[in-house]
N, C-alpha and C positions, 0 to 999 in steps of 0.2 A: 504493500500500500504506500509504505515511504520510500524518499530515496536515501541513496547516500550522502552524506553532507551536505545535509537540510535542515535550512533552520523551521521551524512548523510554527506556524502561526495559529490560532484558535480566531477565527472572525465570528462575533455572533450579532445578528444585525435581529434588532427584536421593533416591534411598533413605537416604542417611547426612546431606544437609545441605540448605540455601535459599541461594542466589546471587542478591545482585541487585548491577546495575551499568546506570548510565549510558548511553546508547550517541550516537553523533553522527555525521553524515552529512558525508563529502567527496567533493563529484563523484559515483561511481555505487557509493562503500563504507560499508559500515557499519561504525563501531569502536569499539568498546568502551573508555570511558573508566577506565586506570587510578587516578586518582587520586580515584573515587567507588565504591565497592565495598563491600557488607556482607554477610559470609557466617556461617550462624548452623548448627549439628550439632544434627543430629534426633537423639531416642531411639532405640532400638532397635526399640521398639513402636509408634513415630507411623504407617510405611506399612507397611500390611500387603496382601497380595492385589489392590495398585494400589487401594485407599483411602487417600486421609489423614485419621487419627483428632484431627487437633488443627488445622483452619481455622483459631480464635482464634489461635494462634501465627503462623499464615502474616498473616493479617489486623493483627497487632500487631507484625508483621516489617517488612512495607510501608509500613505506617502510617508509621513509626521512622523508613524511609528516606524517605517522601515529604518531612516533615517536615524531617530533616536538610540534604536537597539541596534544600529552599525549591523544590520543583516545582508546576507549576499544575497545566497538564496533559497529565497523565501517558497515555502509550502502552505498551500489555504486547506486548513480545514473546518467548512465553511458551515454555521446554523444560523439559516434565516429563518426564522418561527414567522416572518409576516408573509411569508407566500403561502397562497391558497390552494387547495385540492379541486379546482375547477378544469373548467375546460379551458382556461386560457394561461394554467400551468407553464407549459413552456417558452409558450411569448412573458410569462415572466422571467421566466430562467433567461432568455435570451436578454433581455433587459438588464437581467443581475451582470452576466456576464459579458455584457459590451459596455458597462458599469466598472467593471475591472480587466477590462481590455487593454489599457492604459499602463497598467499595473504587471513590472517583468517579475511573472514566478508561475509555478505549477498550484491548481487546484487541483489535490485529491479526492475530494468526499464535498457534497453539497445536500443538507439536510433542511427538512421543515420542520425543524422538531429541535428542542432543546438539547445538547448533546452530555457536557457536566453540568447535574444538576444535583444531588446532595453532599459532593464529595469534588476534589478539586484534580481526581483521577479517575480515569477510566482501561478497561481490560481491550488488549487489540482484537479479543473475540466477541464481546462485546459489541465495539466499534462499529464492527463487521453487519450486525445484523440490523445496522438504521439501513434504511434507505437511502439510498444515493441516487438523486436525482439527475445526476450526470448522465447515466445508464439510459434516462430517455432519449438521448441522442447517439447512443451506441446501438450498431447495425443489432439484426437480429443472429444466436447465435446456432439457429439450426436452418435448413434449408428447407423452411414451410410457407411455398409461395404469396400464400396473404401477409404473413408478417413483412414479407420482402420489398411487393407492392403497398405496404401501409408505409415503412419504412420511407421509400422511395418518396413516394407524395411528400411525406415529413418533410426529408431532406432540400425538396424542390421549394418547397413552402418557402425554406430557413433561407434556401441563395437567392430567392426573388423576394424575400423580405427584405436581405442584409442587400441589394440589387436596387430596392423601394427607398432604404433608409439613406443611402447613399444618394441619390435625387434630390430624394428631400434635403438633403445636405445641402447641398449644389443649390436649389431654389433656396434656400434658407438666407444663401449667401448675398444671391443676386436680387432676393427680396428687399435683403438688409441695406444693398446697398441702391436700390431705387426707392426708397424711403428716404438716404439722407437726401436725393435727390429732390424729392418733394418736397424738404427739410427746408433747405437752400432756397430754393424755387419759393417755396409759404417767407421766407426770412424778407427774401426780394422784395417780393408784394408789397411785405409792410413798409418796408423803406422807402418804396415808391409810393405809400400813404400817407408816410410822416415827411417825404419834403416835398408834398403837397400846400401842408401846414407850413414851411418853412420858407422865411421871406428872404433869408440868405439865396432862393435860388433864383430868385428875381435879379438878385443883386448883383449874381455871379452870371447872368444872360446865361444861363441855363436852360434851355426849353425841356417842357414836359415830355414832349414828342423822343429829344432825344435820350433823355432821359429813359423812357418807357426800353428805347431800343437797346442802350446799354447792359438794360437788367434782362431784356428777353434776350439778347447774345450772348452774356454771360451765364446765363440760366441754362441755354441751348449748349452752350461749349462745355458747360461743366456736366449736364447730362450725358453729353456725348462720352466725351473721356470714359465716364462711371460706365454706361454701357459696354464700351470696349476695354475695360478693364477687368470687368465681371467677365467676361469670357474667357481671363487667358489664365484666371485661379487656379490651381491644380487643389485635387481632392483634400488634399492637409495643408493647407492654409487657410488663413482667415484674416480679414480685414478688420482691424479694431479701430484704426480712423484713418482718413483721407481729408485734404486740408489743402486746399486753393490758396496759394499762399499770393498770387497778382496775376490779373487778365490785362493785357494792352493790345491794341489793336494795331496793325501793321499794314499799309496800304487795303486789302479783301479779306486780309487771312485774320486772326488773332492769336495769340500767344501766350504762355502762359509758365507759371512754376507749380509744383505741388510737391507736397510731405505724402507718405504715406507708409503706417506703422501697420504690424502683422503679427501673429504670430503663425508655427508652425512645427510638426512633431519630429520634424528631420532638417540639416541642410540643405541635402540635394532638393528637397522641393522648394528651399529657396531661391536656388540658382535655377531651376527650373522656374519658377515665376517669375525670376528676372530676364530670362531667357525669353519667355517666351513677353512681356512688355517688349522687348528690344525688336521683335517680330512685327509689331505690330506700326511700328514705324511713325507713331504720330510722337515722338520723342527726340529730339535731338541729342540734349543728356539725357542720362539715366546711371546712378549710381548706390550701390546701397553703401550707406550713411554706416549704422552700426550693427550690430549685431551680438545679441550675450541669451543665454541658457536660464532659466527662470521657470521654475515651478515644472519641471519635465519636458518642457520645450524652448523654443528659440523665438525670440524675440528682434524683431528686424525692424529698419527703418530706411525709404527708399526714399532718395530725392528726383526729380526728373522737370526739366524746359523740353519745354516744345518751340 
């Protein structure tokens, strides 16, 4: 069930909190090490209907302790008492465990059921007879063509979900980022409301006309970019902000500067999103700025003229 030089972890994720603790093997017992222990209380609203609404916490939970107990690596032996015996079981599992996807170690064992409960040890034969709920995604083990074809479906289910969830990624992104654009665009308007009110633009022979035109170019240009930017994202990246830093207009054309900070779970897909802005050729610079490692990823910052 275990490996070799592993450190075991106990994760018990229950409705009201998160347990994790140490655990260490003597002869044929598991025990749960007092003197290594972190337990952190959910919200009210974190599990609801055997979901958890906040993975980042579980994920920045672990992280915390991995960290603190200087572990390499790490083994989950995992009791979530809040998943339900329903039919939507495994779209929980698959939840739990794209919740700790993030997270480099092996799961062993994943129970709905409390695992030490009057004692701070337990027997590895014992162990043996909870349920592991892992096993619902392990093939079947005889060759009895309905389990095979039930299985199959399973499996087709789980790659056009994990297939679904990855889209939705992707629109998640480019949703995100035609909202600032709306953002900008709603900012505009008002500006163009309030030096309506303002006599400074009499003063300064301003006309409203061209006024009107500046903020629908600048509206238009910064839309555009955000469009063509959104397409060249690769799958593990993410846009945390983008920032018009000046629009000036040049004979027909207009020109521009912009910031733009990210994060991402590798390098290479940084240079890959750099890569692929440089494709798309409405940049003349393009350089990334900085780049430093934060919270299990990388944190970047692009500067670019057009």
């Amino acid at each position: 069930m275990f490996r070799k030089n592993e450190d075991i972890i106990y994760l018990e994720i229950a409705d009201k909190s998160i347990l994790l603790t140490k655990c260490y093997k003597i002869n044929n017992l598991l025990n749960l090490d007092p003197n290594s222990r972190l337990q952190i209380t959910l919200e009210n609203n974190e599990i609801k209907d055997g979901v958890l609404f906040n993975p980042t916490l579980l994920n920045q939970t672990i992280s915390n302790f991995i960290k603190k107990e200087k572990i390499q690596n790490p083994t989950f032996l995992i009791s979530a008492t809040y998943l339900t015996e329903n039919a939507n079981l495994n779209l929980q599992l698959l939840q739990l465990l794209a919740a700790l996807k993030p997270i480099k170690g092996f799961i062993t064992q994943i129970c709905n059921e409390k695992i030490f409960k009057n004692d701070n040890k337990i027997s590895m034969q014992e162990l043996q007879t909870y349920t592991n709920l892992l096993e619902n995604f392990y093939p079947p083990k005889n060759s009895d063509p309905r389990k095979w074809i039930a299985y199959t479906s399973f499996a087709l289910t789980i790659f056009l979900s994990i297939n679904i969830f990855r889209t939705l990624a992707n629109n998640n992104t480019l949703q995100t980022v035609k909202n600032k654009a709306l953002q900008i665009e709603s900012e505009n308007k008002k500006i163009e409301t309030d030096l309506k009110n303002f006599k400074v633009v009499k003063t300064k022979n301003i006309t409203l006309k061209s006024l009107k035109s500046k903020i629908n170019n600048n509206v238009s240009c910064y839309t555009s970019c955000l469009k063509t930017i959104s397409k060249t994202i690769p799958h593990n990246c993410w846009i945390t902000n983008l920032k018009i830093n000046e629009i000036s207009k040049k004979s027909e054309t207009h020109s521009f500067s912009l910031t733009l900070n990210g994060q991402s779970s590798s390098k290479s897909e940084i240079a890959i999103f750099l890569e692929n802005l440089n494709q798309t050729k409405i940049f003349k610079t393009l350089s990334l700025q900085s780049i430093q490692k934060k919270n299990n990823c990388y944190q970047f910052e692009f500067l670019a003229n057009s």
